[in-house]
N, C-alpha and C positions, 0 to 999 in steps of 0.2 A: 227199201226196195226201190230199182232205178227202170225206168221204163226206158225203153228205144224201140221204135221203130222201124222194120226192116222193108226196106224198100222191096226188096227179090222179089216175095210174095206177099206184098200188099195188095194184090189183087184177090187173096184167100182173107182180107181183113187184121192179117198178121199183128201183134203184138207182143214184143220180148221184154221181159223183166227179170233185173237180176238182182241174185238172193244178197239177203242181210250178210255181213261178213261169215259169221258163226257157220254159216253153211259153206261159203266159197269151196269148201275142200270137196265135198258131197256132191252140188248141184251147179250145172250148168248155167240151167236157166230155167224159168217157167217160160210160158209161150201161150197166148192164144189166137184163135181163130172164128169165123163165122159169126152168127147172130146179127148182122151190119143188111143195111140195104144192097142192090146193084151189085152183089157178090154172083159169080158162079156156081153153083148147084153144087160142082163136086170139082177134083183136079188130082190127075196122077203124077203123084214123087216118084225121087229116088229115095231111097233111106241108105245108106252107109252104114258098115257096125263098127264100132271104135272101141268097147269094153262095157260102153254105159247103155242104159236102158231109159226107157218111161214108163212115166203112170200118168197114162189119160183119162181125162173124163169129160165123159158126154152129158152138158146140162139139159136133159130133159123138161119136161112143163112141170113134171109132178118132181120127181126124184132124180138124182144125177146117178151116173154106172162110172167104175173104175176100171181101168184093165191096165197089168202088165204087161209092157211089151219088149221084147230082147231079138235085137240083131245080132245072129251068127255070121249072115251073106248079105251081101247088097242085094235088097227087093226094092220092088216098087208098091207103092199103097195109095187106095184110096181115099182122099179124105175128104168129108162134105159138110159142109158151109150152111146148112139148113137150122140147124142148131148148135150154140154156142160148145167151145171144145176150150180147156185148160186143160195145158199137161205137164207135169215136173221131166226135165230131162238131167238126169241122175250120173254122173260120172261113173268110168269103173270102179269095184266094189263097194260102188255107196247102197245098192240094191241087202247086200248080204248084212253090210254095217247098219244101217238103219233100220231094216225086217227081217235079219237075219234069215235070208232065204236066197241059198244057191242059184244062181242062172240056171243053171242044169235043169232046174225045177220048172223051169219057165219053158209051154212050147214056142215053136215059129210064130206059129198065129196071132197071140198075145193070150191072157187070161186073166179072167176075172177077179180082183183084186179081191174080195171081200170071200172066194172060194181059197185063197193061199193065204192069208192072214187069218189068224184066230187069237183067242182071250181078251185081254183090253185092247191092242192094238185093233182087231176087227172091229168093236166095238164104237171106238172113236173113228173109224174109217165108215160106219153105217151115219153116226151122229154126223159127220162132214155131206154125207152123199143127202140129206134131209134138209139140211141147210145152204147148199152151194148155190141154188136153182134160183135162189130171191135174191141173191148179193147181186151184186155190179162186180163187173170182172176183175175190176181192182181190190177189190173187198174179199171176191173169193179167192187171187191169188195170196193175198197177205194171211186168210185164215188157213190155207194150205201150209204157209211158210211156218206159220206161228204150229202146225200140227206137226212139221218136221221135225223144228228146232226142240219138241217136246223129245220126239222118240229119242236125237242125238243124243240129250242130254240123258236121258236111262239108258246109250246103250254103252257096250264094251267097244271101241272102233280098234282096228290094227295095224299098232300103226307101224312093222313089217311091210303088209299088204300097201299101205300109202308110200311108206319107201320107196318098193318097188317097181309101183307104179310110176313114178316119179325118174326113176334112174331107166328105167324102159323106154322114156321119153328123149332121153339125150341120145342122139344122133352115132355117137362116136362109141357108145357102149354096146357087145352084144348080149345075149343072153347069161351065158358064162361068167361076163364082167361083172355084171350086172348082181346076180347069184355074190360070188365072191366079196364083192363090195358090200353084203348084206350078211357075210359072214355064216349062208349056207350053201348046201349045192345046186346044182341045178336043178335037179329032179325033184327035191323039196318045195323051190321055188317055183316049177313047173303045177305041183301039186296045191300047193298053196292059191294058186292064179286061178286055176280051174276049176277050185271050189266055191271061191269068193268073186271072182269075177268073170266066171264061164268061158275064157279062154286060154290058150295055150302065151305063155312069154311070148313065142316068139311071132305069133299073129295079133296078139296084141301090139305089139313093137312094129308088125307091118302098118296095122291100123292108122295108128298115130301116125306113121310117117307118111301114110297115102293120103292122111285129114290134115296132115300140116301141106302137102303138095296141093290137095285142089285148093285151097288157101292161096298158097302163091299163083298157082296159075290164074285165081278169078282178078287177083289183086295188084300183079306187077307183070312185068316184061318179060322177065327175068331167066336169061338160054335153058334151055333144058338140060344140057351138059350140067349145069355150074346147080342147079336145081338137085338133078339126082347126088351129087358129089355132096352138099348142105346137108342132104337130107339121110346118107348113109348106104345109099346104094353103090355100088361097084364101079357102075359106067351110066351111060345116059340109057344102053339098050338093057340093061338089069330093069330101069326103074320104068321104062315106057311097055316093056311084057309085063310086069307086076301089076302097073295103072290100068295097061288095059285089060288084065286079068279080074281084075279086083273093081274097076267101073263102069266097065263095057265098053271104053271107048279111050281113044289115044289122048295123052298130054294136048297137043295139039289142037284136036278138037273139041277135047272138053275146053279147054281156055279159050277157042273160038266161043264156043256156046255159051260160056258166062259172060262172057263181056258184052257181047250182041244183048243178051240179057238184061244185064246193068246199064245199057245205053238205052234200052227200049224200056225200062223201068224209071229214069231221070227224064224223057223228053215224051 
């Protein structure tokens, strides 16, 4: 487990650790927050939806709460710093592969983790929430990991679904390519995506491509022409009506805003 610190919001006490190998394919990252002096009460995000989900938890005094949470749309959320928060952030279909449990399943809002899990999985997700509240945040993110690596290893993963996922991410393939290369049709593969990772091909494929764009735009220079063409859009004006459909605000200005960001976060 590799810890980094993220500058953006080290002001929410931010902390990102990433998983043992075994998992790379499943999980992002874990992440925490709060519990620290000199913090702010509370602070509003954006959140982005990409395919993947979380599972937060809130370390209370007594016992810690889990919840599911899945982005369909770009929201914004509260999050507050009063008491400490770890959370698994889960790639697409690693929610279905790991607890076998459809997005679909999951509302906007998030929900209670220990209400959508049952038999032994619930079980050990009660024994984790009894336990979490005494550890040190490094302790509690390693007995999360080591809880992961338990279900991976009992479940069936698909690895279709990881294919597809994967061929959806390259730039130059579309949905149909995509399908074909996997040796079924689209509609199959539409279906498949929908169940295991609660979106459609081909919004998942915008996802990606609009989380690989604010990337470049926090990160480099780099024209917007030569950006949307990288990235699989048509023209520059396909991919700045998409952007700002999809973040509420132009190429442009988002890459104003993270930079201003990132300077006033370094100095």
């Amino acid at each position: 487990m590799r810890e980094q610190q993220q500058q953006e919001f080290s002001y929410l006490g931010f902390r990102r650790f990433y998983p043992e190998a075994m998992l790379c394919e499943l999980v992002d990252c874990f992440w925490a927050i709060g519990g620290g002096q000199g913090l702010p009460p509370s602070s509003l995000e954006k959140l982005y939806p990409d395919g993947g989900c979380s599972l937060t938890f809130e370390l209370g005094l007594q016992q810690a709460s889990a919840c599911f949470e899945f982005n369909r749309q770009t929201k914004t959320r509260q999050f507050f710093t009063r008491q400490p928060q770890i959370s698994v952030r889960l790639f697409a279909g690693a929610l279905f592969q790991l607890f076998r449990l459809p997005p679909s399943e999951l509302p906007d809002h998030g929900c209670d983790a220990t209400e959508l899990l049952s038999g032994t999985m619930r079980q050990q997700l009660l024994l984790l929430l009894q336990q979490l509240p005494d550890l040190s945040t490094a302790a509690a993110v390693a007995s999360l990991e080591q809880w992961l690596i338990r279900l991976w290893l009992d479940s069936v993963g698909s690895a279709r679904t990881q294919a597809a996922l994967q061929l959806l991410q390259q730039p130059e393939l579309n949905v149909a390519s995509a399908a074909a290369e996997l040796g079924i049709s689209s509609r199959t593969l539409e279906r498949q995506l929908l169940q295991q990772v609660g979106l459609s091909p081909a919004y998942f494929q915008l996802c990606q491509r609009l989380k690989q764009a604010r990337l470049r735009l926090a990160q480099t220079q780099q024209p917007l022409a030569q950006l949307a063409l990288d990235l699989g859009f048509y023209d520059q004006a396909h991919f700045s009506h998409a952007f700002r459909d999809f973040v509420g605000e132009t190429p442009a200005s988002y890459r104003q805003r993270k930079l201003s960001q990132i300077y006033k976060a370094k100095n």
